[in-house]
MARVEX-513653 format. One record per residue (C-alpha): residue number from 1; x negated, y, z. Coordinates in steps of 0.02 Angstrom, whole numbers, plus 50000, padded with zeros to 5 digits. Layout:
MARVEX-513653
[site NUM, [X, Y, Z]]
...
END
This chain:
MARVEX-513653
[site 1, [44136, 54666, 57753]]
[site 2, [44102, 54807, 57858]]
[site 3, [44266, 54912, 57953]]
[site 4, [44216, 55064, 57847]]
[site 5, [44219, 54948, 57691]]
[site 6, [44382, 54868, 57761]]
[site 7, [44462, 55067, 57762]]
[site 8, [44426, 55113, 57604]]
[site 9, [44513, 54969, 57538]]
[site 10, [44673, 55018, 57667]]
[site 11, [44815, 55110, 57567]]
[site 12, [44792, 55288, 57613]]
[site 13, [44914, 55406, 57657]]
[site 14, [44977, 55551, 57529]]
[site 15, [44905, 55687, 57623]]
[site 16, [45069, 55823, 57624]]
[site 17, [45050, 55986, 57576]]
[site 18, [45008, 56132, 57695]]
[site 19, [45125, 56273, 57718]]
[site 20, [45006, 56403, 57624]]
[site 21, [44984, 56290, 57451]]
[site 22, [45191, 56267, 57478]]
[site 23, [45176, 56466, 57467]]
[site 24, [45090, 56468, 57336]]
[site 25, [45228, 56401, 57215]]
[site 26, [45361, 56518, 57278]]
[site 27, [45422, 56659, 57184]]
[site 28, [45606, 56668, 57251]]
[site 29, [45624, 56702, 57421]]
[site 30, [45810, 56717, 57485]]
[site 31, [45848, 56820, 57656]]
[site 32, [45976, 56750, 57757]]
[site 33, [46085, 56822, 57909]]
[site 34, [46139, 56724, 58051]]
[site 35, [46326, 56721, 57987]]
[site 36, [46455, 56731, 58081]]
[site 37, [46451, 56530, 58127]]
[site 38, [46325, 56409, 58124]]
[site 39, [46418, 56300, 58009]]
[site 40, [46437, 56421, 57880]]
[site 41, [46252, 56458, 57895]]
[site 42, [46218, 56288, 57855]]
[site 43, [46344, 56275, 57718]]
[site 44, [46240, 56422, 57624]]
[site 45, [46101, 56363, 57662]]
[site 46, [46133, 56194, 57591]]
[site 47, [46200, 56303, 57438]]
[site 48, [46039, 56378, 57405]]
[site 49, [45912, 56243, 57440]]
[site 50, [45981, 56103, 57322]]
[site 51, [46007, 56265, 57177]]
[site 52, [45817, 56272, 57180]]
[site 53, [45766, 56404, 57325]]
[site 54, [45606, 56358, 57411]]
[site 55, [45592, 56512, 57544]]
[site 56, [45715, 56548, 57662]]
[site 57, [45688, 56723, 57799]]
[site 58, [45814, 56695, 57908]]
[site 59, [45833, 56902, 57926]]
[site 60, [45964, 56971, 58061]]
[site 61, [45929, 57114, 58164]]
[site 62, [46094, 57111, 58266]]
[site 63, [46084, 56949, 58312]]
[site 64, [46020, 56873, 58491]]
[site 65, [45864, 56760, 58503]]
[site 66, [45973, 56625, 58559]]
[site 67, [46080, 56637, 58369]]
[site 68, [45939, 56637, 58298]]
[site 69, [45851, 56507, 58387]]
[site 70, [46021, 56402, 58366]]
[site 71, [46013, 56475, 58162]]
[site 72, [45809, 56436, 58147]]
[site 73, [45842, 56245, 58220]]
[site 74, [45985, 56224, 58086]]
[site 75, [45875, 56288, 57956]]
[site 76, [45723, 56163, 57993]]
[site 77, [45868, 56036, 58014]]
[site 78, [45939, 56064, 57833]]
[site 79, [45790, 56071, 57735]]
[site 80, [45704, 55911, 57808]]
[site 81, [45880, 55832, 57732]]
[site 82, [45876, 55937, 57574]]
[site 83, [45715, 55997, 57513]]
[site 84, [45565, 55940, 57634]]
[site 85, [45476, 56079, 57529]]
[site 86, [45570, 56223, 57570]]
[site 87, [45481, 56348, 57666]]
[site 88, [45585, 56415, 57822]]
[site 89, [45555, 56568, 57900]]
[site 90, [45633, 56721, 58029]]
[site 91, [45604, 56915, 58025]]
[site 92, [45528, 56997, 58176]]
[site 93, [45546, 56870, 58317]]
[site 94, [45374, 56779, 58357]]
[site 95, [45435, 56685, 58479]]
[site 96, [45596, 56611, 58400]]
[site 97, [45490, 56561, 58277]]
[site 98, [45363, 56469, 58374]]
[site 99, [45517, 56410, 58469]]
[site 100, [45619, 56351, 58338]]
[site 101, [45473, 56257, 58269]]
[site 102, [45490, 56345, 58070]]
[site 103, [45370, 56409, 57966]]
[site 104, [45339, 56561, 58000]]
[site 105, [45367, 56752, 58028]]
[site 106, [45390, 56918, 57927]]
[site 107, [45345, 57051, 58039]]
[site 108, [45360, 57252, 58009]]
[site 109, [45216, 57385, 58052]]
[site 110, [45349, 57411, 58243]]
[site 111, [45324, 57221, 58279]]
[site 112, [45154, 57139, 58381]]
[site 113, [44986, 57164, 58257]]
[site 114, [44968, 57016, 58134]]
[site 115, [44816, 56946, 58255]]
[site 116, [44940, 56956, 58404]]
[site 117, [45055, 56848, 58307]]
[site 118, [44923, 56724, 58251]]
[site 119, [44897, 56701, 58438]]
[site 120, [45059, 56656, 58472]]
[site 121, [45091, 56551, 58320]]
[site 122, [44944, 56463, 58269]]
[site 123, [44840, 56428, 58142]]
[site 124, [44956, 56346, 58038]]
[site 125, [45125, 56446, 58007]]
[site 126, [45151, 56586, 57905]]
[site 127, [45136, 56764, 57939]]
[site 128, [45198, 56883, 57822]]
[site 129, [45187, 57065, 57836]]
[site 130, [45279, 57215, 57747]]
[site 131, [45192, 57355, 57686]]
[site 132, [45232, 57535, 57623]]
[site 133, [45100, 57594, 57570]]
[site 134, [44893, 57541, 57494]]
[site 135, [44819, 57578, 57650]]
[site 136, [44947, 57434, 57758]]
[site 137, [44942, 57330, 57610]]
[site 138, [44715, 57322, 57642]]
[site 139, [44749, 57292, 57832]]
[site 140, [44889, 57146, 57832]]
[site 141, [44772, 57063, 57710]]
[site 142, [44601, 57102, 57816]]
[site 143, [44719, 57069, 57985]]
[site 144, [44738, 56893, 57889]]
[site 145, [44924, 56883, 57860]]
[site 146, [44967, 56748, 57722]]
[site 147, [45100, 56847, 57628]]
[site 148, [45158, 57031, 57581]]
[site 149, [45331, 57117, 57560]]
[site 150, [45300, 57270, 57488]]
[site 151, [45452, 57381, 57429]]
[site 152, [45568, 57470, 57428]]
[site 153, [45568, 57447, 57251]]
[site 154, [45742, 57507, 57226]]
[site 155, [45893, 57575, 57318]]
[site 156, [45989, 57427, 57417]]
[site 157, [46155, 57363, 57464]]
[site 158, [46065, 57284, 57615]]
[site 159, [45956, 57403, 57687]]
[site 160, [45952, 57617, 57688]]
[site 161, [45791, 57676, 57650]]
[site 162, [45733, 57859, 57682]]
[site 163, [45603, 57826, 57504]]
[site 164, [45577, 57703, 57400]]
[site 165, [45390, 57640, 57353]]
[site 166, [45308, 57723, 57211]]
[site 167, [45240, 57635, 57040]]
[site 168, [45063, 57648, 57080]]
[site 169, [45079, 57579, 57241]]
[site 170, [45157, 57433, 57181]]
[site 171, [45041, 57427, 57021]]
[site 172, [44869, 57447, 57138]]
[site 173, [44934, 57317, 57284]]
[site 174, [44979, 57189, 57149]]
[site 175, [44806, 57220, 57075]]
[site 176, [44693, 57224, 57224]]
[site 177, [44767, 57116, 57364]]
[site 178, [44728, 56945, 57332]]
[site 179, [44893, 56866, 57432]]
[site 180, [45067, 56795, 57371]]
[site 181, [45147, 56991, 57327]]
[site 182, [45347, 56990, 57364]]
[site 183, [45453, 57135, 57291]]
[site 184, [45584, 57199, 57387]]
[site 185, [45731, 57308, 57397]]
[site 186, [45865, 57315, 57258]]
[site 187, [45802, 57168, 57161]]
[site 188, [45902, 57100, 57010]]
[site 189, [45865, 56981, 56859]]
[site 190, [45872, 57113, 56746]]
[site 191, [45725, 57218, 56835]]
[site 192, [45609, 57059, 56829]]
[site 193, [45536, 57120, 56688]]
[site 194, [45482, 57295, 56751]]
[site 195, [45417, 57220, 56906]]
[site 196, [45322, 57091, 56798]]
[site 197, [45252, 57234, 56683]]
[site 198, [45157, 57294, 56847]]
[site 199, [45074, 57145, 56907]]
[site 200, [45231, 57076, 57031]]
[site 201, [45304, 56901, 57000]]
[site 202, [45371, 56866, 57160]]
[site 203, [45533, 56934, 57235]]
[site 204, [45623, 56916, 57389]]
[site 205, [45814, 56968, 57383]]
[site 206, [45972, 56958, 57502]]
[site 207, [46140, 57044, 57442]]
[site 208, [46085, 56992, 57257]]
[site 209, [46107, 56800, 57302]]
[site 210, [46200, 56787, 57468]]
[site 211, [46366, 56917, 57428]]
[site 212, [46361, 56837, 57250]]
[site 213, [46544, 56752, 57204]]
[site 214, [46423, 56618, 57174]]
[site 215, [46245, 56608, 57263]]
[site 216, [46211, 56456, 57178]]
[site 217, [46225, 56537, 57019]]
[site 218, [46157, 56674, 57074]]
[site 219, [45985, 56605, 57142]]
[site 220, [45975, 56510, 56970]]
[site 221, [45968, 56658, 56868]]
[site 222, [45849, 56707, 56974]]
[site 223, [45744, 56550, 56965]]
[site 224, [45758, 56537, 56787]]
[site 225, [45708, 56727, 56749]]
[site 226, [45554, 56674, 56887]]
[site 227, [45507, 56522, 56814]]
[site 228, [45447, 56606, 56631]]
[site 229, [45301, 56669, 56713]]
[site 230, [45157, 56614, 56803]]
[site 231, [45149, 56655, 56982]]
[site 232, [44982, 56595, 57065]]
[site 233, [44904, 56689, 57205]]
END
């Protein structure tokens, strides 16, 4: 028997998942702050990986690199223990990212170009990019960034914005750009079904899951409302 012979009959390994077909099964992404303390972090955290949540932007704009370093580290800590599957990423900072060792980045059109950031991260990890318009929407995807936020969709609790994205944007990016599509800005269960009615099936929220009484609950309804349609991207 020859040694190839003798490898094909070797148990092989499960080959895992990369981070982009992960992606592709997300519909719910949840953004986090840095809390207050890192042990509360990882308490909600915790929360909202074992109610279902699969994407994680760890999303702070006060906070230092070193929090969110610190916040980043717990993150990839928690979900190795909780849900292996669970995509973790951070808003704006490259380099915490790469740092941190996570999944990824969401960066704005005032952070480094999507290239840039592929530099510094890899080929690997995520980059996600929001966009505001058509015309960003065509260059994130032709820059080669993995994801989109597009929005605002509708006013927030989180976030002022000076306008909020039209209809046709949102109908034309959903129907032209052939990435994972996130909705943001205002999101609730019961707009899911407008969103769905132009072409978006993927939403990333805050306030809507994290202030809840409840974020378990909260990300469940979420999940549940999600889950009734068929998001593949």
């Amino acid at each position: 028997m020859t040694t190839e012979e003798i490898g094909q009959q070797l148990p092989q390994e499960p080959r895992l998942p990369t981070l982009r077909e992960l992606l592709a099964d997300v519909a719910l992404c949840v953004l986090l702050d840095a809390r207050s303390d890192g042990m509360e972090f990882e308490q909600l955290l915790t929360i909202l990986l074992e109610a279902g949540v699969r994407m994680i932007q760890i999303r702070d704009k006060s906070a230092s690199d070193a929090v969110l370093l610190d916040r980043g580290q717990r993150a990839a800590a928690v979900a190795r223990r909780v849900a292996a599957a669970a995509l973790i990423t951070v808003n704006d900072r490259i380099t915490v990212a790469a740092a941190a060792g996570i999944d990824g980045v969401h960066i704005g059109a005032d952070d480094l170009p999507v290239p840039l950031a592929r530099q510094l991260l890899g080929s690997k990890q995520l980059i996600g990019r929001t966009a505001h318009d058509l015309n960003e929407a065509r260059a994130a995807a032709a820059a080669g960034a993995d994801y989109l936020g597009i929005g605002p969709c509708y006013p927030s609790t989180t976030k002022a914005f000076a306008r909020q994205a039209s209809r046709e944007f949102l109908r034309s990016t959903a129907a032209e750009i052939p990435l994972p599509i996130f909705a943001i800005g205002g999101i609730t269960p019961d707009r899911l079904d407008e969103l769905a009615a132009i072409g978006i099936q993927r939403v990333a929220v805050s306030a809507a899951v994290t202030a809840a009484a409840d974020p378990a609950a909260a990300a469940g309804r979420f999940l549940e409302a999600l889950s009734r349609r068929t998001v593949r991207r």
